[in-house]
Backbone as a chain_set.jsonl record, in Angstrom:
{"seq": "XXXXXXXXXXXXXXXXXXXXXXXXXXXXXXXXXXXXXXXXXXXXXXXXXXXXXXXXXXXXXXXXXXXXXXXXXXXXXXXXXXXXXXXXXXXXXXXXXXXXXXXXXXXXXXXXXXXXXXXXXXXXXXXXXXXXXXXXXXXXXXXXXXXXXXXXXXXXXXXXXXXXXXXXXXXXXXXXXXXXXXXXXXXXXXXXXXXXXX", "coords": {"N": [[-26.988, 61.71, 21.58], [-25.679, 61.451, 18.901], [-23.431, 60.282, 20.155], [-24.078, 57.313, 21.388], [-25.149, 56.637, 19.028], [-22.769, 56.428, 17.326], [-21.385, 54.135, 18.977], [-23.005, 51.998, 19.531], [-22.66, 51.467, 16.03], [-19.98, 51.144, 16.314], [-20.138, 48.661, 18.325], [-21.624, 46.933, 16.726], [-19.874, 46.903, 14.568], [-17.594, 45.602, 15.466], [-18.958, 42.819, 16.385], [-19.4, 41.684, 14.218], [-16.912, 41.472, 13.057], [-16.164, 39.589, 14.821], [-18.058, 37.186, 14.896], [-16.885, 37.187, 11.593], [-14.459, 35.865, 12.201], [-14.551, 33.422, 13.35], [-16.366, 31.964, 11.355], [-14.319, 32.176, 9.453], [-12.474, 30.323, 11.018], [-13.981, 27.838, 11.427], [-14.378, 27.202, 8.944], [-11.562, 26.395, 8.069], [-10.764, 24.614, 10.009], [-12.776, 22.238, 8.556], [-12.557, 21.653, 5.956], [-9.25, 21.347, 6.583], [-9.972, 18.85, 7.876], [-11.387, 17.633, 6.233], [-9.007, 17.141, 3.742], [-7.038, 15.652, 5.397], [-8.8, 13.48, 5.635], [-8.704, 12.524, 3.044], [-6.272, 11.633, 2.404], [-5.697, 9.736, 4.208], [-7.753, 7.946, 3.021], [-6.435, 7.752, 0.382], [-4.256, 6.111, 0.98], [-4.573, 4.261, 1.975], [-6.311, 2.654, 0.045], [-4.652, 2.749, -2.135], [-2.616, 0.591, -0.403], [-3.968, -1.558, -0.203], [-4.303, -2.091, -2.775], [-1.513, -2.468, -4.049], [-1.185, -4.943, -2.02], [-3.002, -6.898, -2.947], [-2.292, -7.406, -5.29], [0.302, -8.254, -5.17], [0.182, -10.651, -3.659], [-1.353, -11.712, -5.578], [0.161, -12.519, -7.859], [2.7, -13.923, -6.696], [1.09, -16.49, -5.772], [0.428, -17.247, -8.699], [3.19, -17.733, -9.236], [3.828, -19.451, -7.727], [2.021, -21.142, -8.605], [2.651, -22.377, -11.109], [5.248, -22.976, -10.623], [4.774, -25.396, -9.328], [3.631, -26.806, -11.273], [5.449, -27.309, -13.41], [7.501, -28.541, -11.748], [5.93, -31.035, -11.425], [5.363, -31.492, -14.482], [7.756, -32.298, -14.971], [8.637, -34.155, -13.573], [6.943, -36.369, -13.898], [7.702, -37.229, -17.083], [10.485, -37.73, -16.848], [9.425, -40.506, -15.236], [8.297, -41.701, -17.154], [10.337, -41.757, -18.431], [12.328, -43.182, -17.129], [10.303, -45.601, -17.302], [10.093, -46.629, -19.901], [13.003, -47.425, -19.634], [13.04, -49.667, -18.399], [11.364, -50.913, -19.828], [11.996, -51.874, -21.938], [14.831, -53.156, -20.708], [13.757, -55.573, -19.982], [12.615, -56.794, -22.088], [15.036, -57.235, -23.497], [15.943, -59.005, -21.828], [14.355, -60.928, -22.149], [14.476, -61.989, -24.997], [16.565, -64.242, -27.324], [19.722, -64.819, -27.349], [21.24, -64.4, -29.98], [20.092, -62.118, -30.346], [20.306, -60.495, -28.385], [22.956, -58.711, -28.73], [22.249, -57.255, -30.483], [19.695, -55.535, -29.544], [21.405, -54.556, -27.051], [22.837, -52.923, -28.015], [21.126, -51.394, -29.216], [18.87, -50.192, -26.939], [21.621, -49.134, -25.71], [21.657, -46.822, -26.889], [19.483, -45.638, -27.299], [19.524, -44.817, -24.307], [21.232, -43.235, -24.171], [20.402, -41.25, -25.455], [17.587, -40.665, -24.237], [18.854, -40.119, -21.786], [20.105, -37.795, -22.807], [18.007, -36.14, -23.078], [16.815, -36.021, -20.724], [18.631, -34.565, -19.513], [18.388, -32.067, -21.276], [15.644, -31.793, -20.435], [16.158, -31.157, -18.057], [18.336, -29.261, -18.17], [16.37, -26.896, -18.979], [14.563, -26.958, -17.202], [15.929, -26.195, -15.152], [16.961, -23.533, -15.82], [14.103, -22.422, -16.056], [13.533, -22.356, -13.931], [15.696, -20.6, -12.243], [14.486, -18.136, -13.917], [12.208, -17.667, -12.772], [13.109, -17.286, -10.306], [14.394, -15.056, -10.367], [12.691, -13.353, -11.124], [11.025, -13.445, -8.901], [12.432, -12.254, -6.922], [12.547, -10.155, -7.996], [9.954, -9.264, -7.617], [10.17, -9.03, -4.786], [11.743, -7.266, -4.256], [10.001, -5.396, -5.002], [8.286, -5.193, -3.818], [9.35, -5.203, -1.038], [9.981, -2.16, -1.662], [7.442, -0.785, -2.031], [6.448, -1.264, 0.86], [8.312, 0.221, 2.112], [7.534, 3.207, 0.445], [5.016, 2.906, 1.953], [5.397, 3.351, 4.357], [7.028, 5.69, 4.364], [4.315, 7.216, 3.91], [3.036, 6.965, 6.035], [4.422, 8.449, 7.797], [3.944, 10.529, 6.104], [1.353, 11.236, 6.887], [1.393, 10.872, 10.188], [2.778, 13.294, 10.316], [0.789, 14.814, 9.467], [-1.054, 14.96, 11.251], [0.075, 15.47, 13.822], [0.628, 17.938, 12.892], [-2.586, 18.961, 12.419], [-3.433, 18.649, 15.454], [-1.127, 20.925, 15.926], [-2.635, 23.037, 14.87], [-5.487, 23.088, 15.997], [-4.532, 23.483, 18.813], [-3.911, 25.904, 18.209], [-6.296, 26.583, 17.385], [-8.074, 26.999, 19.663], [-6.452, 27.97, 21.298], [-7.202, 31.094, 20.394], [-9.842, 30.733, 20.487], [-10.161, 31.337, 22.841], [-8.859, 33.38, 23.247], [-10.414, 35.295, 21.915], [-13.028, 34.962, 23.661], [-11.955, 36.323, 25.692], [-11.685, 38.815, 24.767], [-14.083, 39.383, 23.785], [-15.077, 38.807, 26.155], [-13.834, 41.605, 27.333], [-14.334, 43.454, 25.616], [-17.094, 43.816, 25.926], [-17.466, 44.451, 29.416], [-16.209, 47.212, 28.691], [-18.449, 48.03, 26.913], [-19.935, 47.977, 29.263], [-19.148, 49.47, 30.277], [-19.046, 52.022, 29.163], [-22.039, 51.976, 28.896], [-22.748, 52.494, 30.855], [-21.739, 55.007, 32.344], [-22.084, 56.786, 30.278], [-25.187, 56.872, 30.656], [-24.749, 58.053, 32.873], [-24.318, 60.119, 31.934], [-26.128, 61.481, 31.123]], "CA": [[-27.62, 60.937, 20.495], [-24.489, 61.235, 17.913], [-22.558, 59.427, 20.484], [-25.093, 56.461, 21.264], [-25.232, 56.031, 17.544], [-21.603, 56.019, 17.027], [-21.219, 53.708, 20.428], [-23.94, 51.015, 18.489], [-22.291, 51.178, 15.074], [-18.817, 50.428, 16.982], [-20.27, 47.516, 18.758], [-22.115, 45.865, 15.358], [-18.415, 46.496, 13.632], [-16.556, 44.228, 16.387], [-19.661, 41.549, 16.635], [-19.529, 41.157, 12.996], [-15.34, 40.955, 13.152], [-15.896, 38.53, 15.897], [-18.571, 36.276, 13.564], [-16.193, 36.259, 10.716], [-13.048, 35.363, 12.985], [-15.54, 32.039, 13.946], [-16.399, 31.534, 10.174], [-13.083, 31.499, 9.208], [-11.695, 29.351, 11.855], [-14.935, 26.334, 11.165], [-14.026, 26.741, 7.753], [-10.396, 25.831, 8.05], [-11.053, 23.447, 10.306], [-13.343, 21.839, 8.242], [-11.048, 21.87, 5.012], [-7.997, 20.511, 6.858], [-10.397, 17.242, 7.934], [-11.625, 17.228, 4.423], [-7.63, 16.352, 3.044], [-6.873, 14.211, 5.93], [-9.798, 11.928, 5.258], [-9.118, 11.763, 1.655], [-5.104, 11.291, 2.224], [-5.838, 8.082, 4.733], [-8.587, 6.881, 2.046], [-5.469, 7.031, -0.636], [-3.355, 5.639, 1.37], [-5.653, 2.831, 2.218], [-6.351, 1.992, -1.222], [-3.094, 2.074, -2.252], [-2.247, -0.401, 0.292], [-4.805, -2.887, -0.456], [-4.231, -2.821, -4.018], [-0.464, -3.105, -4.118], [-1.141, -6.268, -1.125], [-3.751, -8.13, -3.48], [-1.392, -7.523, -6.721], [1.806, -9.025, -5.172], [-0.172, -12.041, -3.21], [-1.763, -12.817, -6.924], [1.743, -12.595, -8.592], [3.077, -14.467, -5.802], [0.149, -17.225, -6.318], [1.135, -17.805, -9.879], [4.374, -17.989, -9.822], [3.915, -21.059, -7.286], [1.283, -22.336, -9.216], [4.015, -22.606, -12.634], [6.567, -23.692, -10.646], [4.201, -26.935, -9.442], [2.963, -27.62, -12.439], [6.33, -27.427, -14.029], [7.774, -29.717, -10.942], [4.879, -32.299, -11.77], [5.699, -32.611, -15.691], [9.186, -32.976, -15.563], [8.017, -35.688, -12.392], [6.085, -37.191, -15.399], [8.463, -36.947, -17.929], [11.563, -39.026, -15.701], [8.745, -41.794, -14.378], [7.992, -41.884, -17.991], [11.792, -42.545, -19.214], [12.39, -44.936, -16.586], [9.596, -46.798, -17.651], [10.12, -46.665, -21.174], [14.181, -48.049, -19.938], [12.363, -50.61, -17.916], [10.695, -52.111, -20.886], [13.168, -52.362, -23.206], [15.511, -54.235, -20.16], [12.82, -56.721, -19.979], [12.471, -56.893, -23.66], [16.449, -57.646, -23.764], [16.428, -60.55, -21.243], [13.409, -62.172, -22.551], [14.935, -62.109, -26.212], [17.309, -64.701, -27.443], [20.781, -64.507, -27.166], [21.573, -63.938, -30.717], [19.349, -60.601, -30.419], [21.289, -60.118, -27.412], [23.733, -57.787, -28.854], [21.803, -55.976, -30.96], [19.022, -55.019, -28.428], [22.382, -53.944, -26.134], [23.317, -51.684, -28.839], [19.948, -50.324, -29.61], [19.686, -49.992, -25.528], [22.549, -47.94, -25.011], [21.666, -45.164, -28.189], [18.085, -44.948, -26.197], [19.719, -44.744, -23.112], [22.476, -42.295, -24.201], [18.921, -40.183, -25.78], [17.282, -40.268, -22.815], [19.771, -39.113, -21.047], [20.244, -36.208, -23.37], [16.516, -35.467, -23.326], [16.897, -35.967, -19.552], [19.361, -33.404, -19.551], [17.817, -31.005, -21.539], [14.821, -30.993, -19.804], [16.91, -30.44, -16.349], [18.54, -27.66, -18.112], [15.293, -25.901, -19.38], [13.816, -26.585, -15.865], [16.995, -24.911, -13.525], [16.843, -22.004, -16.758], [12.921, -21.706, -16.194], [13.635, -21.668, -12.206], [16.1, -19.367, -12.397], [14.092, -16.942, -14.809], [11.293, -17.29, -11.373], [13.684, -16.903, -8.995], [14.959, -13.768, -10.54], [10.791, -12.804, -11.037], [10.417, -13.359, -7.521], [13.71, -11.402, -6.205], [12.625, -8.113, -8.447], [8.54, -8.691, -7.427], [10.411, -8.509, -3.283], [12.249, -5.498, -4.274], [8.867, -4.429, -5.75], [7.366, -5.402, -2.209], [10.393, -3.873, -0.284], [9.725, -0.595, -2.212], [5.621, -0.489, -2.093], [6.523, -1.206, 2.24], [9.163, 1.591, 2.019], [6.53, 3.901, 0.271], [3.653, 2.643, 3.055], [6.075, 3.715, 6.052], [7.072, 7.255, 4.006], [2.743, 7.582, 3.456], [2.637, 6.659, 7.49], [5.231, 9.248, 8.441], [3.495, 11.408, 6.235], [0.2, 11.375, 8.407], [1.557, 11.542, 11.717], [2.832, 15.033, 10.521], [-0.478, 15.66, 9.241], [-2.052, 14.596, 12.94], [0.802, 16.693, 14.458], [-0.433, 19.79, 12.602], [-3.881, 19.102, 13.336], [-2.59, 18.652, 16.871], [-0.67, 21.851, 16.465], [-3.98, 24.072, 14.777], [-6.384, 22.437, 16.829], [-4.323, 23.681, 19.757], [-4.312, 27.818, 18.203], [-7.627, 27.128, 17.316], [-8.393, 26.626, 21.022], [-6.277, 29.269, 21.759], [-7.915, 31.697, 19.056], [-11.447, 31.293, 20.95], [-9.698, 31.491, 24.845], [-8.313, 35.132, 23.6], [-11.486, 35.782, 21.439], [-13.706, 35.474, 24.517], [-11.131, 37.267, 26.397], [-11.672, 39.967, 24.063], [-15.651, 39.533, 24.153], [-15.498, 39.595, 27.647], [-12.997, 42.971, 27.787], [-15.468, 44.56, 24.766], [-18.682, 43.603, 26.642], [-17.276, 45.308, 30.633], [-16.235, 48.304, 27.981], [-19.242, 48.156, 26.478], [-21.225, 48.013, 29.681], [-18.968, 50.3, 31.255], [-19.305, 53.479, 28.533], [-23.071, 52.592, 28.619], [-23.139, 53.054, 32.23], [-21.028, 56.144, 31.848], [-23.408, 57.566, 29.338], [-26.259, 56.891, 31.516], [-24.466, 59.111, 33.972], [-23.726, 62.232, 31.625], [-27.671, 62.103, 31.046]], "C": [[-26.569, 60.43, 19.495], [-23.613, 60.312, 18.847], [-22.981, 57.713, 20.664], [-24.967, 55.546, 20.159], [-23.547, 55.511, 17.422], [-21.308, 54.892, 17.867], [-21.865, 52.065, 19.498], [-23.183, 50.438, 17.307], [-20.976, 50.157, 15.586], [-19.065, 48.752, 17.267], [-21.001, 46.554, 17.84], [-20.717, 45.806, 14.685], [-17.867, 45.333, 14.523], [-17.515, 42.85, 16.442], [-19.388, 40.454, 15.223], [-18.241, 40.628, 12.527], [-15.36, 39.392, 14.148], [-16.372, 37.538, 15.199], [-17.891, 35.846, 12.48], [-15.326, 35.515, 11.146], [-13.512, 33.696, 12.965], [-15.608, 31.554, 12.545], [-15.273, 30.923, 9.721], [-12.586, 30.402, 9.513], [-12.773, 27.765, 11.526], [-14.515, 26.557, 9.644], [-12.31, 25.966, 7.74], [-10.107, 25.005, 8.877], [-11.442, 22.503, 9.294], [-12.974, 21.088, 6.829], [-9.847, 20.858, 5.391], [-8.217, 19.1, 7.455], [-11.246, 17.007, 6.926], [-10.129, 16.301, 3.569], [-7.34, 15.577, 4.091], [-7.158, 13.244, 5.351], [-9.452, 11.503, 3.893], [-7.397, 11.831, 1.389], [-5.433, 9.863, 2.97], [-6.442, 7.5, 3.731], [-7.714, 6.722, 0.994], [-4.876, 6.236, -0.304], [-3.863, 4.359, 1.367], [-5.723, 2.085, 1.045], [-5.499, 1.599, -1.774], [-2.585, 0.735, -1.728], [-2.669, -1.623, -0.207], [-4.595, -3.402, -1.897], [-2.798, -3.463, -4.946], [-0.573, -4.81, -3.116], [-1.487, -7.274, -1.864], [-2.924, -8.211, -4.829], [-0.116, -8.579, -6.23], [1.108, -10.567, -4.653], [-0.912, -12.785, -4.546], [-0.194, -12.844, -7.755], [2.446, -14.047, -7.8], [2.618, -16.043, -6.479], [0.291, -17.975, -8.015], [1.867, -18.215, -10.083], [4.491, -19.676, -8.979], [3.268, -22.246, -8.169], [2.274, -23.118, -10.453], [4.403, -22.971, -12.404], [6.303, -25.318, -10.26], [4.046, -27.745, -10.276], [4.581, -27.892, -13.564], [7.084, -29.042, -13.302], [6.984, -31.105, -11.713], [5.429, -32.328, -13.546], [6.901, -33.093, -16.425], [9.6, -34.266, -14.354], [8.057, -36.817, -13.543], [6.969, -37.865, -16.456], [9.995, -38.163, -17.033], [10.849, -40.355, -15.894], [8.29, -41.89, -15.772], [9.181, -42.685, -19.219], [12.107, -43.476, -18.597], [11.958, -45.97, -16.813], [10.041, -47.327, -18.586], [11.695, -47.532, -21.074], [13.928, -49.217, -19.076], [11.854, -51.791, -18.859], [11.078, -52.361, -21.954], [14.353, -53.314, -22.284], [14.956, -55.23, -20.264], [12.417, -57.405, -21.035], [13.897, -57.852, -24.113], [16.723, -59.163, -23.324], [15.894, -61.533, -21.458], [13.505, -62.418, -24.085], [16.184, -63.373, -26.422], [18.87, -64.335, -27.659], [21.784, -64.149, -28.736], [21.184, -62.162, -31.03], [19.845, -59.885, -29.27], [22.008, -58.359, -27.549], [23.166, -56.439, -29.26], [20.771, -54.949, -30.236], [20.086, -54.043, -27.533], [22.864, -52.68, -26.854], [22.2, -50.692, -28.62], [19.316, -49.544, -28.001], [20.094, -48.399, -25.768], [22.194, -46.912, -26.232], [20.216, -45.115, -27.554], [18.727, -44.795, -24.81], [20.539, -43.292, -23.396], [21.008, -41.137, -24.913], [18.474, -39.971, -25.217], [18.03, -39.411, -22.017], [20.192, -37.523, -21.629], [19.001, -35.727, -23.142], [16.106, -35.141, -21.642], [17.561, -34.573, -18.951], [19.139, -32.058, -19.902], [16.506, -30.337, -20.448], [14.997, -30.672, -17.974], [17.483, -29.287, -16.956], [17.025, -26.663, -18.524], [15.005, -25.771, -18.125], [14.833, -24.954, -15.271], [17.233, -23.684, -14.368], [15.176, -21.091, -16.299], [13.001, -21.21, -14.823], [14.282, -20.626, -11.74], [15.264, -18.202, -12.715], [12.977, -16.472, -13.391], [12.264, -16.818, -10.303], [14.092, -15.167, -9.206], [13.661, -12.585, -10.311], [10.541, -12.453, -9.635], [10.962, -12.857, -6.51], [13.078, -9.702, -6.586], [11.03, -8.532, -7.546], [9.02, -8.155, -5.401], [10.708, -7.39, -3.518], [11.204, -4.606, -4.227], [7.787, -4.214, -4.327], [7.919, -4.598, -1.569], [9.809, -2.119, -0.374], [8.328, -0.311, -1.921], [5.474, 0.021, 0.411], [7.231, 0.15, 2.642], [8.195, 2.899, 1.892], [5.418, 4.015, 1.854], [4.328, 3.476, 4.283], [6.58, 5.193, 5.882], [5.332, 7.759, 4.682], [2.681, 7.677, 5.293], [3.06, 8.007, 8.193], [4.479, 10.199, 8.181], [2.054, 12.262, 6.858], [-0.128, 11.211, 9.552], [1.912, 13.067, 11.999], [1.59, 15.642, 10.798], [-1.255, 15.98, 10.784], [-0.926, 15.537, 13.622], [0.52, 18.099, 14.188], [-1.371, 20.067, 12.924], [-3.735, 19.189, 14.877], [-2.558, 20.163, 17.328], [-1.924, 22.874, 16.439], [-5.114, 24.046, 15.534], [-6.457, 23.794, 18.133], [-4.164, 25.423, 19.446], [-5.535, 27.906, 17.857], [-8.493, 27.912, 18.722], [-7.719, 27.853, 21.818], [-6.509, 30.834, 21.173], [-8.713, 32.056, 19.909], [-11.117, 31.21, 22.269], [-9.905, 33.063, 24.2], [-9.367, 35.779, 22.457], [-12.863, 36.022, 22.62], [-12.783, 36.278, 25.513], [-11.706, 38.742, 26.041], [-13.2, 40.216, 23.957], [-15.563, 40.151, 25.392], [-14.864, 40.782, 28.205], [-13.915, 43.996, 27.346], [-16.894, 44.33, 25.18], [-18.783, 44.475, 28.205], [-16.656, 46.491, 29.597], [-17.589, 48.879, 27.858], [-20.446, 48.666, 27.517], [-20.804, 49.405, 30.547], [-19.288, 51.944, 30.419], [-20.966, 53.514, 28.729], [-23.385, 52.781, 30.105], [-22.594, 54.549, 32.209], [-21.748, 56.911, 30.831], [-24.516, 57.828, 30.299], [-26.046, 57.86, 32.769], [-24.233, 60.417, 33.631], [-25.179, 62.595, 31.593], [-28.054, 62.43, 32.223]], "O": [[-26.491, 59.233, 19.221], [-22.989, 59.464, 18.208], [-22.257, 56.882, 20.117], [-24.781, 54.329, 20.128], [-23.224, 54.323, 17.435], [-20.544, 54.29, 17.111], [-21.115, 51.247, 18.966], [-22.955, 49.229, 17.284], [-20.869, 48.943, 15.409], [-18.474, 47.828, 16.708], [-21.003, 45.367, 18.164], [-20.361, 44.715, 14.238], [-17.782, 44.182, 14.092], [-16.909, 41.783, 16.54], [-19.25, 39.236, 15.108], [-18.178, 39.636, 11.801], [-14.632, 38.405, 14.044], [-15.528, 36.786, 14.713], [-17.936, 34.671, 12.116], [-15.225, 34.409, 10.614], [-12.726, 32.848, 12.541], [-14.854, 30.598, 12.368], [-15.065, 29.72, 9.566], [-12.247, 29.538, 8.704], [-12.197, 26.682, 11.421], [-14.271, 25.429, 9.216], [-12.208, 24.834, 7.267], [-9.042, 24.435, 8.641], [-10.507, 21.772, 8.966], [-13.171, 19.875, 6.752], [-9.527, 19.857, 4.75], [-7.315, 18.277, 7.613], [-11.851, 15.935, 6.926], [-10.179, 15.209, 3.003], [-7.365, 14.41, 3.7], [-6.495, 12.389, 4.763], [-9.76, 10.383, 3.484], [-7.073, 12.072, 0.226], [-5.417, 8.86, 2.256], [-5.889, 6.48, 3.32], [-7.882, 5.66, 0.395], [-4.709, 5.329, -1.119], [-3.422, 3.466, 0.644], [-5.246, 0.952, 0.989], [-5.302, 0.412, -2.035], [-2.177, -0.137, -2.496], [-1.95, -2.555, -0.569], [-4.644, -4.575, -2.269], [-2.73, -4.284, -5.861], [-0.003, -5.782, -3.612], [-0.883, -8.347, -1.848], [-3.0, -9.289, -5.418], [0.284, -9.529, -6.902], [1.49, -11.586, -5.228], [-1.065, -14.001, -4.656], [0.044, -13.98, -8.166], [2.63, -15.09, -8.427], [3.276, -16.684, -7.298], [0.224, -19.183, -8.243], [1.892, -19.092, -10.947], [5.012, -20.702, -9.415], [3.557, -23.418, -8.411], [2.479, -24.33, -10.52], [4.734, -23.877, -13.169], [7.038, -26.255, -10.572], [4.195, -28.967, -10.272], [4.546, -28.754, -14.441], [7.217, -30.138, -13.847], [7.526, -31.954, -12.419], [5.966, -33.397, -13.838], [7.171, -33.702, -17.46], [10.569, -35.025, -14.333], [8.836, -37.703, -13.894], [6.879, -39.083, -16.616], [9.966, -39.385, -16.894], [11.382, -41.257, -16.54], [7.273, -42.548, -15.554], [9.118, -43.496, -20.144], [12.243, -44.587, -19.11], [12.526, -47.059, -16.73], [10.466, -48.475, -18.461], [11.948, -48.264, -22.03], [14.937, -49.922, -19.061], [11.89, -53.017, -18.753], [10.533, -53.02, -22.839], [14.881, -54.215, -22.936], [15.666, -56.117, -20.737], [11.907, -58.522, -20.952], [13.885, -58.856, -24.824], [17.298, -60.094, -23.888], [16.286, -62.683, -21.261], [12.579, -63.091, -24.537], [16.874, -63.418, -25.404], [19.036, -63.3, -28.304], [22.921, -63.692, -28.618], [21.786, -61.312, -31.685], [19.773, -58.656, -29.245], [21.786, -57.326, -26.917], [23.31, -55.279, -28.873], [20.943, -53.732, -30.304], [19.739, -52.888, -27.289], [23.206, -51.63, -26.312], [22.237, -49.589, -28.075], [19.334, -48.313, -27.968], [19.561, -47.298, -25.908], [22.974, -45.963, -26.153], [19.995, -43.927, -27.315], [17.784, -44.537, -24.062], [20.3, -42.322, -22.676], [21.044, -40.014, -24.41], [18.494, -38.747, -25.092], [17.826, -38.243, -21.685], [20.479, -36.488, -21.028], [19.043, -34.509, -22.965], [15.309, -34.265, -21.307], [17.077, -33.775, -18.149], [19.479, -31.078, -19.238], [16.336, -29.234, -19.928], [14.283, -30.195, -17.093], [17.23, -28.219, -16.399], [17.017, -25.525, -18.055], [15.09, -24.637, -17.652], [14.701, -23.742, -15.1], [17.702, -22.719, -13.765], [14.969, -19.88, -16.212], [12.694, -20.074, -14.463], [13.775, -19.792, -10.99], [15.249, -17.27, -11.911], [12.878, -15.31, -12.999], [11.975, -15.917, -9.515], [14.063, -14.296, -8.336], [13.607, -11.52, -9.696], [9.987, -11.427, -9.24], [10.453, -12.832, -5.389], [13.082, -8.642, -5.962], [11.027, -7.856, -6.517], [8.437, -7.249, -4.805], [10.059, -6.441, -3.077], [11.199, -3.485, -3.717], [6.913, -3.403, -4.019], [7.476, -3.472, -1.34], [9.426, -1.286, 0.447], [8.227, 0.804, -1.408], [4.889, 0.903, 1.04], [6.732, 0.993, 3.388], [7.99, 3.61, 2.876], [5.2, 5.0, 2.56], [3.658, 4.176, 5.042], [6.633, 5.939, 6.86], [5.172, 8.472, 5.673], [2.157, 8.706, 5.718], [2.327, 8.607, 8.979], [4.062, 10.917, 9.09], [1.852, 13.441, 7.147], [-1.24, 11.276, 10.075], [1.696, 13.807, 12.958], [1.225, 16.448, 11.655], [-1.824, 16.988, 11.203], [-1.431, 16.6, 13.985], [0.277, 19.059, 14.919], [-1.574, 21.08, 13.593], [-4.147, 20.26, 15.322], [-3.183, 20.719, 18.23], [-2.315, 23.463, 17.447], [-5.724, 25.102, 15.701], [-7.349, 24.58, 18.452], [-4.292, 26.19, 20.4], [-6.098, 29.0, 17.895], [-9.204, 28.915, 18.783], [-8.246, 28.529, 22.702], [-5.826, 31.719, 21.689], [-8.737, 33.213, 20.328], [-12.099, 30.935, 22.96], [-10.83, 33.809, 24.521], [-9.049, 36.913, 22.102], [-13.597, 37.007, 22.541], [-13.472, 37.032, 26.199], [-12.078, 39.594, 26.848], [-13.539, 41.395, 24.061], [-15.78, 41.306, 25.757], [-15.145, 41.121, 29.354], [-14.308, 44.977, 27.977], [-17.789, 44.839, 24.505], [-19.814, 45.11, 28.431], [-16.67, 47.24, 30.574], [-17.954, 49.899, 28.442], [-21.437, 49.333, 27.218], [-21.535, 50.155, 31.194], [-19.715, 52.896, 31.071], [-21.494, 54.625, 28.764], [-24.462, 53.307, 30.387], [-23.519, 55.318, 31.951], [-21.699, 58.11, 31.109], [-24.726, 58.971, 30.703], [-26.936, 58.323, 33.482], [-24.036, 61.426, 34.309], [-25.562, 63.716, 31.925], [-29.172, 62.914, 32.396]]}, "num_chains": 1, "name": "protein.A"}
């Protein structure tokens, strides 16, 4: 009877070892595809929101540099004109007004040309100041791609670990039914063996 009992208790201690062993193991499973999922979903986001930041940066800086193109377009086809209609002014004037027109002329021409000048240096200063904008925002690209291909590396480890736990999980519940099926021919063999001292 005392042995029976003891024999019973034994075999509820190991069922109940065996149950947590299982608990454990679906919990830490369960856990380690909990942080996966929510390292790809950073990663992801990340991605998308550095991509749509640099292609609107990007987007601007073309748009500025068009609109800049176009009003120093403007600005030229506007002095030409303006030295257009003062030649025409000159030749259809009499020849005593001649000179002075030629004078007045060349001090608009020689102004123009400074104003011409200026606004070619402001431009190749403002293009510059983009070009330099648009050298650091690559770096800033470079670096975000750099990052992306670290973030990549670092969740093929992750999938390699899962990989590796996966693969002791798997071998966990081989040598857990091993061990069922050793403590079950034990089990059946003491209660046959009992059945024979009675």
């Amino acid at each position: 009877e005392h042995y029976q009992l003891g024999l019973r208790s034994h075999m509820e201690c190991v069922d109940t070892l065996l149950e947590g062993h299982r608990s454990s193991l679906q919990l830490l499973r369960e856990e380690f595809g909990l942080e996966l999922q929510g390292l790809v979903n950073l990663w992801d986001a990340e991605k998308t929101e550095l991509t749509s930041k640099h292609q609107d940066e990007k987007e601007e800086l073309l748009s500025i540099i068009a609109a800049m193109e176009k009003e120093f377009e403007e600005a030229e086809t506007l002095a030409r004109q303006e030295f257009q209609d003062l030649r025409d002014d000159i030749r259809s004037s009499n020849s005593e007004e001649m000179a002075t027109l030629k004078a007045k002329l060349e001090l608009r021409l020689q102004a123009l040309m400074r104003e011409h000048e200026q606004y070619n240096q402001t431009y190749k200063a403002t293009t510059e100041a983009h070009i330099q904008r648009g050298k650091t925002m690559k770096n800033t690209d470079d670096q975000c791609t750099k990052e992306n291909n670290i973030n990549k590396r670092k969740i093929q480890r992750l999938q390699k670990n899962l990989t590796h736990w996966r693969t002791k999980q798997a071998n966990n519940v081989r040598e857990c039914e091993e061990r069922n099926k050793a403590l079950k021919e034990e089990k059946e063999a003491i209660a046959f063996h009992f059945q024979q001292l009675k």
